[in-house]
KEVEX-28295 format. One record per residue: residue number from 1; x, y, z of N, C-alpha, C in turn. Coordinates in nm, 2 decimals. Example, Ala and Ser with C-alpha at 12.3 -4.5 7.8 and 13.67 -1.06 7.14 Angstrom:
<pts>
+-----+--------+--------+--------+--------+--------+--------+--------+--------+--------+
|  nr |    n_X |    n_Y |    n_Z |   ca_X |   ca_Y |   ca_Z |    c_X |    c_Y |    c_Z |
+-----+--------+--------+--------+--------+--------+--------+--------+--------+--------+
|   1 |   1.32 |  -0.57 |   0.78 |   1.23 |  -0.45 |   0.78 |   1.32 |  -0.33 |   0.78 |
|   2 |   1.28 |  -0.22 |   0.71 |   1.37 |  -0.11 |   0.71 |   1.29 |   0.00 |   0.79 |
+-----+--------+--------+--------+--------+--------+--------+--------+--------+--------+
</pts>
This chain:
<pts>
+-----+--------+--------+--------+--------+--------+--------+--------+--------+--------+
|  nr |    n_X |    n_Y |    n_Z |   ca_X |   ca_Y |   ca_Z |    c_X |    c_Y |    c_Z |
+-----+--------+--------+--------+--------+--------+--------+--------+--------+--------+
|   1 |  -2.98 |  -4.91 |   8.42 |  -3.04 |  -4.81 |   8.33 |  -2.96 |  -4.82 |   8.20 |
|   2 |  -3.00 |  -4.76 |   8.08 |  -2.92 |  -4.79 |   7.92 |  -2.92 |  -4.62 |   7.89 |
|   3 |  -2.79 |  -4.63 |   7.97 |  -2.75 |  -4.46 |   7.89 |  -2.81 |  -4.43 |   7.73 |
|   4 |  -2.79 |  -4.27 |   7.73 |  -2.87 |  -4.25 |   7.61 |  -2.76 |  -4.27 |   7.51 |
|   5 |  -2.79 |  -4.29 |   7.39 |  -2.74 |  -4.34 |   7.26 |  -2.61 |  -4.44 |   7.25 |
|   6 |  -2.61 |  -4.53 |   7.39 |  -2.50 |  -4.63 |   7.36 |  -2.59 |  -4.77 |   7.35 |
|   7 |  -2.52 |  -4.85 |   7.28 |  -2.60 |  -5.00 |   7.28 |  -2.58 |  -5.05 |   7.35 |
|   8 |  -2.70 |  -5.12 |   7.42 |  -2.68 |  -5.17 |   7.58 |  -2.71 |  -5.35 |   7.55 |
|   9 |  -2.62 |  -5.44 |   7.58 |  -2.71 |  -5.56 |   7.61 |  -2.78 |  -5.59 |   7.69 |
|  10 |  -2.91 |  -5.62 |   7.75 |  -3.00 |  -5.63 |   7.82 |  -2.90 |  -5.76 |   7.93 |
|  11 |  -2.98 |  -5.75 |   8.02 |  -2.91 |  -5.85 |   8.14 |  -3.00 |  -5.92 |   8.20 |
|  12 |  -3.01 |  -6.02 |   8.28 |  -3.16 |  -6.09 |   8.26 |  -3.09 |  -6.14 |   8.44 |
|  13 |  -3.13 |  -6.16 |   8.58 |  -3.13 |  -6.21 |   8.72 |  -3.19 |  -6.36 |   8.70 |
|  14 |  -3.33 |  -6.36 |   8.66 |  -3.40 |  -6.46 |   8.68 |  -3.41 |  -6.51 |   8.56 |
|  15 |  -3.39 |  -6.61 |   8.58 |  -3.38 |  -6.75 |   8.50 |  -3.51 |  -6.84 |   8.51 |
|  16 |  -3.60 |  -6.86 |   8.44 |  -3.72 |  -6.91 |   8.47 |  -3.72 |  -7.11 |   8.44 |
|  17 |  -3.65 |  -7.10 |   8.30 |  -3.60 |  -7.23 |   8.27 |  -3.46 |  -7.24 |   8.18 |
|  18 |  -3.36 |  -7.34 |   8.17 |  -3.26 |  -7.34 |   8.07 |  -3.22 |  -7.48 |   8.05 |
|  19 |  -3.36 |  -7.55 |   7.93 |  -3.34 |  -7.68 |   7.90 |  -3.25 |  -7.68 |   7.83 |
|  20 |  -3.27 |  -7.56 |   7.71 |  -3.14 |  -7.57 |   7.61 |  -3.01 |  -7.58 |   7.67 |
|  21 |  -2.99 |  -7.53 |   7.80 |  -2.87 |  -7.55 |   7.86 |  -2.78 |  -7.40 |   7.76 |
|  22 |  -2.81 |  -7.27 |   7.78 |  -2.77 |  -7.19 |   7.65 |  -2.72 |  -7.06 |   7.74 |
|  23 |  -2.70 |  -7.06 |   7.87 |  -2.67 |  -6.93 |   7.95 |  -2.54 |  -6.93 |   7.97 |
|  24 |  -2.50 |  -6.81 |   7.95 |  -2.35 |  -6.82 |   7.93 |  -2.28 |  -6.74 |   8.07 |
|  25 |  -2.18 |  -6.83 |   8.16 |  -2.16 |  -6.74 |   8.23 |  -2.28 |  -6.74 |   8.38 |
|  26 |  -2.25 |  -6.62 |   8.46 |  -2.31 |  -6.67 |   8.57 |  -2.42 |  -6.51 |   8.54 |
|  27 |  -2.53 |  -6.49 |   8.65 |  -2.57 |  -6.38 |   8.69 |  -2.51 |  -6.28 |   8.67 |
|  28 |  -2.57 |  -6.16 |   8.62 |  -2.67 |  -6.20 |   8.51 |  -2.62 |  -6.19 |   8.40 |
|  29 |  -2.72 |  -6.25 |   8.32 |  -2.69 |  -6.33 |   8.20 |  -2.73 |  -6.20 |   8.12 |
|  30 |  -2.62 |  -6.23 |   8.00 |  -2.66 |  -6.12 |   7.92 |  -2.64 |  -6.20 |   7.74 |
|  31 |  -2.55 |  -6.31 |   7.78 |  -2.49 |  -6.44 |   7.64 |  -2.61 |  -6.54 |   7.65 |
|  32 |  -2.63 |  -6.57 |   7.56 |  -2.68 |  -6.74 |   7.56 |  -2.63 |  -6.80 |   7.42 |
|  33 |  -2.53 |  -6.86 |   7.45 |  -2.44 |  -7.00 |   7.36 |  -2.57 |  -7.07 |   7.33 |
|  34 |  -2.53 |  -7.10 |   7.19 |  -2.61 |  -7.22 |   7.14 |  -2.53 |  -7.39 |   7.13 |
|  35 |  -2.58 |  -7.44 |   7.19 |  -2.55 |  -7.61 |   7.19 |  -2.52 |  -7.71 |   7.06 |
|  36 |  -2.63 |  -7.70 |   7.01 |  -2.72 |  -7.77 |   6.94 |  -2.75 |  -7.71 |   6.82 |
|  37 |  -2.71 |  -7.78 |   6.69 |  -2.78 |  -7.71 |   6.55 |  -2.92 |  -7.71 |   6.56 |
|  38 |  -2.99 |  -7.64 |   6.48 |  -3.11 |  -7.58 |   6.46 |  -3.19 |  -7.50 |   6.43 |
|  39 |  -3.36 |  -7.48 |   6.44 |  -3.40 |  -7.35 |   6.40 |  -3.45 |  -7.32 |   6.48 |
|  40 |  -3.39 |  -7.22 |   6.54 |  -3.50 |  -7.15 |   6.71 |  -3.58 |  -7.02 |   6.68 |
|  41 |  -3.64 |  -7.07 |   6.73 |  -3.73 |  -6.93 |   6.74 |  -3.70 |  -6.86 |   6.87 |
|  42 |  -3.65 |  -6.68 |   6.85 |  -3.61 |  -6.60 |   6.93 |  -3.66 |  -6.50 |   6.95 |
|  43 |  -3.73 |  -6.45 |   7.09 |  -3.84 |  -6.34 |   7.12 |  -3.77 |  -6.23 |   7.22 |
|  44 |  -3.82 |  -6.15 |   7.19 |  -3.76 |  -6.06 |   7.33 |  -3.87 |  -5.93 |   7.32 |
|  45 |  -3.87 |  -5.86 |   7.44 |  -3.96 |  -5.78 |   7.52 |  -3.89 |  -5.68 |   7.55 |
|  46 |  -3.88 |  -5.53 |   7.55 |  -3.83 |  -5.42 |   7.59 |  -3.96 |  -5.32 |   7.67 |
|  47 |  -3.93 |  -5.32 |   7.81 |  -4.03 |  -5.17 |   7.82 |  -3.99 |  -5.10 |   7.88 |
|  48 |  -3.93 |  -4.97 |   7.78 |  -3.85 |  -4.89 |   7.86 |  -3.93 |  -4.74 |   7.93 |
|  49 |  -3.88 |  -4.69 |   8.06 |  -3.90 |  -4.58 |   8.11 |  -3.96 |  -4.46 |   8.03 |
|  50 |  -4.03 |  -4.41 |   8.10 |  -4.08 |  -4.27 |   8.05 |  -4.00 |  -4.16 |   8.01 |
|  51 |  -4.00 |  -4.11 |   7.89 |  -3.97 |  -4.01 |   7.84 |  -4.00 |  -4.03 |   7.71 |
|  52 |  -3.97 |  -3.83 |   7.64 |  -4.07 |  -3.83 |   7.55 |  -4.00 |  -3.74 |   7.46 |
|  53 |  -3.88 |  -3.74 |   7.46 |  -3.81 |  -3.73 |   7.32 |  -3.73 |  -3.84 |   7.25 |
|  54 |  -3.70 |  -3.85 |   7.13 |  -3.59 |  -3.95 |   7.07 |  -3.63 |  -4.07 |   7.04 |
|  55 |  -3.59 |  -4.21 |   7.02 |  -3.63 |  -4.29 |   6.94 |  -3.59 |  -4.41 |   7.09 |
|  56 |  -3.65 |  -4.52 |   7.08 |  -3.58 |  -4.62 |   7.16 |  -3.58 |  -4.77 |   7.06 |
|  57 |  -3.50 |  -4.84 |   7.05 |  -3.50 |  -4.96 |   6.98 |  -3.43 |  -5.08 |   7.02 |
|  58 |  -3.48 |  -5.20 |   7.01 |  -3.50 |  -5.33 |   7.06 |  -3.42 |  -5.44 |   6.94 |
|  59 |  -3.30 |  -5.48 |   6.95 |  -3.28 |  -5.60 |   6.87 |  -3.25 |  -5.72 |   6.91 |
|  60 |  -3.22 |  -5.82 |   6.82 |  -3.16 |  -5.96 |   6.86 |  -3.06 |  -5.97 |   6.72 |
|  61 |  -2.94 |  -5.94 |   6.88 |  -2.81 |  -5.97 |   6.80 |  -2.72 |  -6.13 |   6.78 |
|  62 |  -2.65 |  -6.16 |   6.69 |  -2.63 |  -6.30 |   6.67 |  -2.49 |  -6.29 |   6.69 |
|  63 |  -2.37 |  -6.35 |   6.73 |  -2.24 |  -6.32 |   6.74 |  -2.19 |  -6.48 |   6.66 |
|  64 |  -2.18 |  -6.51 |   6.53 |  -2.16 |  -6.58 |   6.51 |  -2.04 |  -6.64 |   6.51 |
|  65 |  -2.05 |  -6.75 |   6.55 |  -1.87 |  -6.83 |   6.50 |  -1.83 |  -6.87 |   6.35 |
|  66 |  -1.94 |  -6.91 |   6.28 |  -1.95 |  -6.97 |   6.20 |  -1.88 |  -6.84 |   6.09 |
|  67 |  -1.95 |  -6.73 |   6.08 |  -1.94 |  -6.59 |   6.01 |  -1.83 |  -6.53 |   6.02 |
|  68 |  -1.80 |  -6.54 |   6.13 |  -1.69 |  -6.47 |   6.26 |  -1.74 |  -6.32 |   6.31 |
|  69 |  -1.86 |  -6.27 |   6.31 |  -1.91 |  -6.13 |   6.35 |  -2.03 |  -6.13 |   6.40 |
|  70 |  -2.06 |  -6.06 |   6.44 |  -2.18 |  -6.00 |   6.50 |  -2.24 |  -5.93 |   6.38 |
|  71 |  -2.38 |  -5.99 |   6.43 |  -2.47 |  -5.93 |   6.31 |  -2.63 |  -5.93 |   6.36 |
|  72 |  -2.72 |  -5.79 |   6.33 |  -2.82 |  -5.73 |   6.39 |  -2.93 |  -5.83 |   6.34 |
|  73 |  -3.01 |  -5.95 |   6.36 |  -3.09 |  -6.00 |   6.27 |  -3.22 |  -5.99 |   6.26 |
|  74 |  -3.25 |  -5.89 |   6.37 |  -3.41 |  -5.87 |   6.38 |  -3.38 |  -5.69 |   6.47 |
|  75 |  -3.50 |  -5.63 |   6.46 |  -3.48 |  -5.48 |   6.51 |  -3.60 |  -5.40 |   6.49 |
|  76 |  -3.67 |  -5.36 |   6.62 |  -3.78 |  -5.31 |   6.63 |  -3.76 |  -5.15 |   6.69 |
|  77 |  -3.82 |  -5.07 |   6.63 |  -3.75 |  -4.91 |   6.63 |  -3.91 |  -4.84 |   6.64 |
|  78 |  -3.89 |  -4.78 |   6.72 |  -4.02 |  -4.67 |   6.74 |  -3.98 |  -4.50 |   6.82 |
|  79 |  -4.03 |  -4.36 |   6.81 |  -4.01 |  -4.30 |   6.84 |  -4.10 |  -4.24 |   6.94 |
|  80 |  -4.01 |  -4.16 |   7.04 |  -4.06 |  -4.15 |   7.17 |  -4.18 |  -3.98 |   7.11 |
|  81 |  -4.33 |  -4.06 |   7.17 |  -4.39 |  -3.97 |   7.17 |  -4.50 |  -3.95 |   7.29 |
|  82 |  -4.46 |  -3.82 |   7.33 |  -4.55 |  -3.83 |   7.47 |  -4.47 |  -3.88 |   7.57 |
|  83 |  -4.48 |  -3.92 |   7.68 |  -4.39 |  -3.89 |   7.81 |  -4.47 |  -4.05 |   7.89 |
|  84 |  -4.52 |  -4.11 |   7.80 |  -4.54 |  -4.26 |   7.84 |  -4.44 |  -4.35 |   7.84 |
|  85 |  -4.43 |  -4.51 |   7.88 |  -4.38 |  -4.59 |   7.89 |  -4.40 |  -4.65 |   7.70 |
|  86 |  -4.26 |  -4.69 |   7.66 |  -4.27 |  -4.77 |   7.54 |  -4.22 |  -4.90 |   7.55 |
|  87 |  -4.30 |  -5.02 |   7.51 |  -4.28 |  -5.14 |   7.51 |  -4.27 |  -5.19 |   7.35 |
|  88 |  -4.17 |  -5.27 |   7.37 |  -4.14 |  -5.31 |   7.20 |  -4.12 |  -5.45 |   7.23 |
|  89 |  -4.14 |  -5.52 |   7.14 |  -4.18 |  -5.68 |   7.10 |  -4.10 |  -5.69 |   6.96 |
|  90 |  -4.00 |  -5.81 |   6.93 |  -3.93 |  -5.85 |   6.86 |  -3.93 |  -6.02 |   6.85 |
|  91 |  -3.93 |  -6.06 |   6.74 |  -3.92 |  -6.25 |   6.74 |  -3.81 |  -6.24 |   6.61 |
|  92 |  -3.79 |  -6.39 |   6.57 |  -3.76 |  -6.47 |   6.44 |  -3.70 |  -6.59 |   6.48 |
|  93 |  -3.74 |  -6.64 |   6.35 |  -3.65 |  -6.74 |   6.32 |  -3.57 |  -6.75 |   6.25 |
|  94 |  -3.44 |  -6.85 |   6.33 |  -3.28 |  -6.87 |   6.27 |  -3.25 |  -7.01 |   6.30 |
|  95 |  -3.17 |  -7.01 |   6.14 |  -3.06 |  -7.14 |   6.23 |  -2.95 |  -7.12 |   6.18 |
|  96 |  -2.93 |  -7.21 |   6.41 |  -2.83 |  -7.16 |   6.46 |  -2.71 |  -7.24 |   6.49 |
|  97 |  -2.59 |  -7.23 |   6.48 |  -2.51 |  -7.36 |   6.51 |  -2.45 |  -7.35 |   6.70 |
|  98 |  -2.38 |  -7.43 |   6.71 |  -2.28 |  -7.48 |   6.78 |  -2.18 |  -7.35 |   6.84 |
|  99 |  -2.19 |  -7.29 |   6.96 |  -2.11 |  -7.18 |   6.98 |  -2.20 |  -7.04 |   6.95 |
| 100 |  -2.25 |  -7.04 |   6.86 |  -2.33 |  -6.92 |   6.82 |  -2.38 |  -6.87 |   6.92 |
| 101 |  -2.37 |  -6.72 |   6.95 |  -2.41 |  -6.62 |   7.10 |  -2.54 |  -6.56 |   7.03 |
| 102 |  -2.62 |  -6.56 |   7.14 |  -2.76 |  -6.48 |   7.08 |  -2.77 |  -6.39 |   7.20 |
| 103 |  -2.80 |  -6.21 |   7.19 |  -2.83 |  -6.13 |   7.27 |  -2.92 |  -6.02 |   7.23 |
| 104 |  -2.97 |  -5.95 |   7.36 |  -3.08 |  -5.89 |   7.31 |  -3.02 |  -5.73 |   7.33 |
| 105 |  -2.98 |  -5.68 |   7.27 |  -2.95 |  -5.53 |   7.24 |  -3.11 |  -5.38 |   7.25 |
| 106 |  -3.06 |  -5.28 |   7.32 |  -3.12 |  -5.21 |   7.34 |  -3.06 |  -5.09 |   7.30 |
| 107 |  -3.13 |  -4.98 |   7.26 |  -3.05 |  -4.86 |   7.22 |  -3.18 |  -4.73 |   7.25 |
| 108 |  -3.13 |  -4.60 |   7.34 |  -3.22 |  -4.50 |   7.31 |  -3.18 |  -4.35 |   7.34 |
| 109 |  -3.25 |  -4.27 |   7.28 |  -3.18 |  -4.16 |   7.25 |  -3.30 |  -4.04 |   7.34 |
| 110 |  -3.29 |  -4.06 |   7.47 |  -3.39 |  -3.96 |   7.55 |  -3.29 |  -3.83 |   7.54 |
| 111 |  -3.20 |  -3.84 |   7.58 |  -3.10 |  -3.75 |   7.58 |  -3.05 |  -3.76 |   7.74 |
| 112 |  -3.09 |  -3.88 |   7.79 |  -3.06 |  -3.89 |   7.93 |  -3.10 |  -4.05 |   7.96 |
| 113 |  -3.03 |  -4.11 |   8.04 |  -3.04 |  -4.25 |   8.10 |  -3.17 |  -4.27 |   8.13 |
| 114 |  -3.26 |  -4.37 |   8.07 |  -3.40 |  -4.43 |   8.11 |  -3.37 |  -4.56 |   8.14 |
| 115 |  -3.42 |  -4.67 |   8.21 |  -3.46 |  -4.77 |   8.31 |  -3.57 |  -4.87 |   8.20 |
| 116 |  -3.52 |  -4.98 |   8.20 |  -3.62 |  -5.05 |   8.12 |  -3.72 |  -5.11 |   8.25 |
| 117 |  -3.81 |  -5.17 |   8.22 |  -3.93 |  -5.16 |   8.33 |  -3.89 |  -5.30 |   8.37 |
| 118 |  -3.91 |  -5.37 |   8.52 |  -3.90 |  -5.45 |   8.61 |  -4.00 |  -5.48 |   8.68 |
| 119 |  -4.09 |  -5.38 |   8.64 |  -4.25 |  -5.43 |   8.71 |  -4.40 |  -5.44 |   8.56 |
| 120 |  -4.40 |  -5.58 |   8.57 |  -4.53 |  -5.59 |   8.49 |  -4.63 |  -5.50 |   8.50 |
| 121 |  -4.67 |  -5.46 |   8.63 |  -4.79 |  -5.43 |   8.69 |  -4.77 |  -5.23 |   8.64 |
| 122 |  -4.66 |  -5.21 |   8.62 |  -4.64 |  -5.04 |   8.59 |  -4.72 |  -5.03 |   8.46 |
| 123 |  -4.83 |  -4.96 |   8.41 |  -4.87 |  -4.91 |   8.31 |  -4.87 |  -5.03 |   8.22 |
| 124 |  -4.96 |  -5.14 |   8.28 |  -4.93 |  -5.26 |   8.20 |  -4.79 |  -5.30 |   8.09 |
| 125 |  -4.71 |  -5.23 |   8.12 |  -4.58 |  -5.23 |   8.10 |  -4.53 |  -5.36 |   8.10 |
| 126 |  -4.49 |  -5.49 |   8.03 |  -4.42 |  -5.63 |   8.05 |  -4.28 |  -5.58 |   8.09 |
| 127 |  -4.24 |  -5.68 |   8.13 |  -4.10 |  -5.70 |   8.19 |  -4.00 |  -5.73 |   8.08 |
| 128 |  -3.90 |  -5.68 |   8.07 |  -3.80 |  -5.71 |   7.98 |  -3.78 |  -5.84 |   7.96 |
| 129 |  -3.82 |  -5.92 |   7.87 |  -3.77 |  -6.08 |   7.86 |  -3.72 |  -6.13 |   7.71 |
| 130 |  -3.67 |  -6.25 |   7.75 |  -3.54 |  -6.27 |   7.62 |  -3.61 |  -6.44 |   7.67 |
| 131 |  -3.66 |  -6.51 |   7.54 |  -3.63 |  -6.63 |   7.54 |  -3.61 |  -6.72 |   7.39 |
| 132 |  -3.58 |  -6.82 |   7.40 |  -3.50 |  -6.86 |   7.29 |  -3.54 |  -7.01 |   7.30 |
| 133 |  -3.62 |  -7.06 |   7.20 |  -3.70 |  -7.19 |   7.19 |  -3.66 |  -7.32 |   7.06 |
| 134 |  -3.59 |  -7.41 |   7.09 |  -3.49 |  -7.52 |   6.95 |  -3.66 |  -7.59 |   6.94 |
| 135 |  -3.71 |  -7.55 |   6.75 |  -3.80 |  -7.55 |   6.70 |  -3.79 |  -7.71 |   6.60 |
| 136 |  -3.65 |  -7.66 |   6.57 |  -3.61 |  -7.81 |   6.48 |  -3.47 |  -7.84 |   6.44 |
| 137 |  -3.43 |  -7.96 |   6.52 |  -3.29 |  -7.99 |   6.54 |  -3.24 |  -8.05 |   6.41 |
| 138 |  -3.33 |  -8.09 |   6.29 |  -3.28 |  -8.12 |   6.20 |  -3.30 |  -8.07 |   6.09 |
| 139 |  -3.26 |  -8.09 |   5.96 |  -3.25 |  -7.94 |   5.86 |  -3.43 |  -7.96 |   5.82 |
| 140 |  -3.45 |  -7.86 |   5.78 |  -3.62 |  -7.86 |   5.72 |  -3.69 |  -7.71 |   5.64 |
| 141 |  -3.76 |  -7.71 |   5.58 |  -3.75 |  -7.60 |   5.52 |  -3.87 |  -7.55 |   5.54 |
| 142 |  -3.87 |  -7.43 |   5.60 |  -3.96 |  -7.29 |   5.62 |  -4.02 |  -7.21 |   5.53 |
| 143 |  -4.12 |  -7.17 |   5.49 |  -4.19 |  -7.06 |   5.39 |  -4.29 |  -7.01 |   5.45 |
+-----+--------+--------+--------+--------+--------+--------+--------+--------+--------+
</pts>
């Protein structure tokens, strides 16, 4: 569950594929090291539990070596209305070096511990997912 108003890194059991070779650590995963220079494209999925005060919000955090800090690079924010299930959706692209940790941060303010969802099938609710896709291994320019 992600106590109310602390930042939680999401934690992930199943592992569906890891070509990049980027999980850090054993079960569960909550790091994924990057290998490989590049520009990845990074997605993640939040559906957190019912309640229906306060705000709940979804990032992708970057722990850079290169920088030497952690830094918020994407952040999807919505407030709790109504006593439904909130699902939030976050992407971008980055490039990323060698060492560099990518994680998916959660934050929400029910005023009490809510449960991100682990069943697709709840209120069409998606499953909490984090994936991380190497777009272009060599330098190239985006607009």
């Amino acid at each position: 569950s992600i106590a109310n108003n602390i930042l939680t890194a999401c934690t992930f059991n199943t592992v569906v594929t890891d070509d990049l070779n980027v999980l850090t650590g054993t079960s569960p995963y909550s790091l994924f090291t990057i290998q490989t220079t590049g520009n990845y494209f990074i997605t993640g999925t939040a559906g957190f539990g019912t309640g229906a005060v306060g705000y709940r919000q979804l990032n992708i955090e970057v722990i850079s070596t290169t920088l030497g800090t952690s830094i918020v690079v994407a952040s999807q924010y919505v407030s709790a209305t109504g006593a439904g299930y909130k699902t939030l959706e976050i992407g971008t692209i980055l490039r990323l070096y060698p060492n560099d940790q990518v994680r998916l941060t959660v934050i929400q303010t029910n005023g009490a511990a809510l449960s991100l969802s682990t069943n697709s099938t709840v209120n069409g609710t998606p499953d909490t997912t984090f994936a991380i896709a190497l777009i272009t291994p060599q330098p190239q320019s985006i607009v």
